[in-house]
C-alpha positions as CSV (number, residue, x, y, z in Angstrom):
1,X,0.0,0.0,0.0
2,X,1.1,3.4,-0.4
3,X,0.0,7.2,-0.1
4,X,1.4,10.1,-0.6
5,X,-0.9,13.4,1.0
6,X,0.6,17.0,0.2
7,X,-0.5,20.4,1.1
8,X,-0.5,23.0,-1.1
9,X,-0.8,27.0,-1.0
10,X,-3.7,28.2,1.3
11,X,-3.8,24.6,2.9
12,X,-5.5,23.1,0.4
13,X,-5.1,19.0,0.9
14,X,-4.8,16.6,-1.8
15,X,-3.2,13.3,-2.3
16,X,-2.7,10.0,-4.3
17,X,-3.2,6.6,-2.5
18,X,-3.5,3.0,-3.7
19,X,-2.2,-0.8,-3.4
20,X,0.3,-2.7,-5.6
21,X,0.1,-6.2,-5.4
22,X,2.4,-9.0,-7.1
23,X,1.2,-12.3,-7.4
24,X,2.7,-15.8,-9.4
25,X,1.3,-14.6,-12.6
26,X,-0.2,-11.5,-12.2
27,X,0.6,-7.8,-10.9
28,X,-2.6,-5.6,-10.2
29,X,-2.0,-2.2,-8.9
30,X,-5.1,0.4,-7.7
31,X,-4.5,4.0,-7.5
32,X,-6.9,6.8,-6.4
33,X,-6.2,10.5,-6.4
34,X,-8.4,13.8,-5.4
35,X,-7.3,17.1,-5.6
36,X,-10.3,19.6,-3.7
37,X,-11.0,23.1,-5.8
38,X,-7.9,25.6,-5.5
39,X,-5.5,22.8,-5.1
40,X,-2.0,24.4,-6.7
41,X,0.5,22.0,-8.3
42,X,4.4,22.5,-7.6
43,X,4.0,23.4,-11.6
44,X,1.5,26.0,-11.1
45,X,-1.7,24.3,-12.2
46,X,-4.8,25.2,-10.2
47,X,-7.9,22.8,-9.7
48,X,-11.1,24.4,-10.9
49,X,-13.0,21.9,-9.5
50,X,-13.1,19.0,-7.2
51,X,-10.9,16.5,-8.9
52,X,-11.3,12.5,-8.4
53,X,-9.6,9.6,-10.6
54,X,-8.6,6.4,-10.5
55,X,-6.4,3.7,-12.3
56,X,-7.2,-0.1,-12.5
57,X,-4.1,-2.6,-14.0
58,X,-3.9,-5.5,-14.2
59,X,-0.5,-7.6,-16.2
60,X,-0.2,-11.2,-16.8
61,X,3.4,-12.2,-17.3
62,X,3.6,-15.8,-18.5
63,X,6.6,-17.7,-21.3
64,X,4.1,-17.2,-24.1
65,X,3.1,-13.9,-24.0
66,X,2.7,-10.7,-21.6
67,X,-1.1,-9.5,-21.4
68,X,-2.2,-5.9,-19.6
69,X,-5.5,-4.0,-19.6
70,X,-5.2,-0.5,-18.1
71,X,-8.8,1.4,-16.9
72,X,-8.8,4.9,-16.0
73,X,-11.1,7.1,-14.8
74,X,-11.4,11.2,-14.1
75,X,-13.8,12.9,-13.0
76,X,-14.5,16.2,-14.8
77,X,-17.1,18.2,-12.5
78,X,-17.2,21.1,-14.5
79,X,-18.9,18.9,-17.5
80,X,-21.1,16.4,-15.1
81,X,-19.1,13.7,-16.2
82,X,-16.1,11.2,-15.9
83,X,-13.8,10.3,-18.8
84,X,-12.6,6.7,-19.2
85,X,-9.4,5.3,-20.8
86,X,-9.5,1.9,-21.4
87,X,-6.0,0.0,-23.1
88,X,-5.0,-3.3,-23.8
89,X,-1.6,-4.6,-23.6
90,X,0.4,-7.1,-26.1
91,X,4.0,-8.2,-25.3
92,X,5.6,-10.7,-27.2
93,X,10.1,-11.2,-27.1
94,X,11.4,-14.0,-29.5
95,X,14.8,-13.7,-29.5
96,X,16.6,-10.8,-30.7
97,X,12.7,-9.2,-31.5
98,X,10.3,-7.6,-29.1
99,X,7.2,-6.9,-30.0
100,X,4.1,-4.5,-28.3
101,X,0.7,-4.3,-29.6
102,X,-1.6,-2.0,-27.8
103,X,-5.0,-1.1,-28.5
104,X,-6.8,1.8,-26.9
105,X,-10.4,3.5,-26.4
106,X,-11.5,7.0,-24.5
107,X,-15.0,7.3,-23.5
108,X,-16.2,10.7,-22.7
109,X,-20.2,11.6,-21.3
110,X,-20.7,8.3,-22.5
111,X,-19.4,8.7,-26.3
112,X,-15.9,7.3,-28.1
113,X,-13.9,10.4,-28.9
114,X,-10.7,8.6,-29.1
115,X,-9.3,5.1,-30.0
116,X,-6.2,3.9,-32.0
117,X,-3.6,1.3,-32.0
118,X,-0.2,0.8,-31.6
119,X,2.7,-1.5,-32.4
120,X,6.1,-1.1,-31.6
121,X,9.0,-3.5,-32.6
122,X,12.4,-3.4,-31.5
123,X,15.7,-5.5,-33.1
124,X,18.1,-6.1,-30.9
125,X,21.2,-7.9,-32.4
126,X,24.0,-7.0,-30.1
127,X,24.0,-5.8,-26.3
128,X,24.2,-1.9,-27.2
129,X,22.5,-1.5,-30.8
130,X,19.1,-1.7,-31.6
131,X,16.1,-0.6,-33.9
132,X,13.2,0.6,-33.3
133,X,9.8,0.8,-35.5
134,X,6.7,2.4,-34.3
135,X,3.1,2.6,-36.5
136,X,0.5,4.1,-34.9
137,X,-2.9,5.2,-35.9
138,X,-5.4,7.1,-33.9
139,X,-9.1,8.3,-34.5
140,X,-10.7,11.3,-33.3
């Protein structure tokens, strides 16, 4: 488990929190974060409004393949809604190649307004040199 609570400029209280657990074949973490209007970031960003979020993921590691899915939620008071990220994780490593296929959606009042996919492939012949190819296609 772990937390971290800060408090910012006219002591405004915000914080992350959540669990990380690591199990034979799979690792599942669960964060949480809220951030109360006025809350000021060390960067300078102010909250507007309350905000809440949270991140769900979840990993399979096994010899065949290495399997994620990633939900994440935010609350967005100012519209009366919550935006959702959802992702899904493909890793594959056969010898000197490693290959990631990811697929994602974002849900937004209850509509799609963003999905694409990704795949990235590295080559790896010696210890120090590789190459890397990345296609990715995204709809808006």
């Amino acid at each position: 488990m772990f937390s971290e609570c800060v408090r910012s400029f006219k002591n405004r209280i915000g914080g992350l929190f959540g669990f990380s657990g690591y199990f034979a074949y799979i690792d599942f973490n669960l964060v949480g974060k809220y951030f109360p209007v006025g809350f000021y970031s060390p960067k300078g960003i102010e909250a507007r409004d309350d905000y809440i979020g949270g991140t769900v993921d979840v990993k399979h590691r096994s010899r065949i393949a290495n399997l994620g899915l990633t939900l994440t939620m935010d609350n967005k008071t100012e519209e009366d809604s919550t935006k959702y990220n959802l992702r899904l994780n493909f890793e594959k490593k056969i010898g000197i190649l490693n290959a990631k296929f990811q697929m994602r959606w974002r849900y937004l009042a209850q509509t799609k307004n963003l999905s694409g996919s990704r795949i990235f492939l590295r080559i790896k012949p010696l210890k120090n040199i590789f190459i890397d190819l990345r296609l990715e296609e995204k709809y808006v």
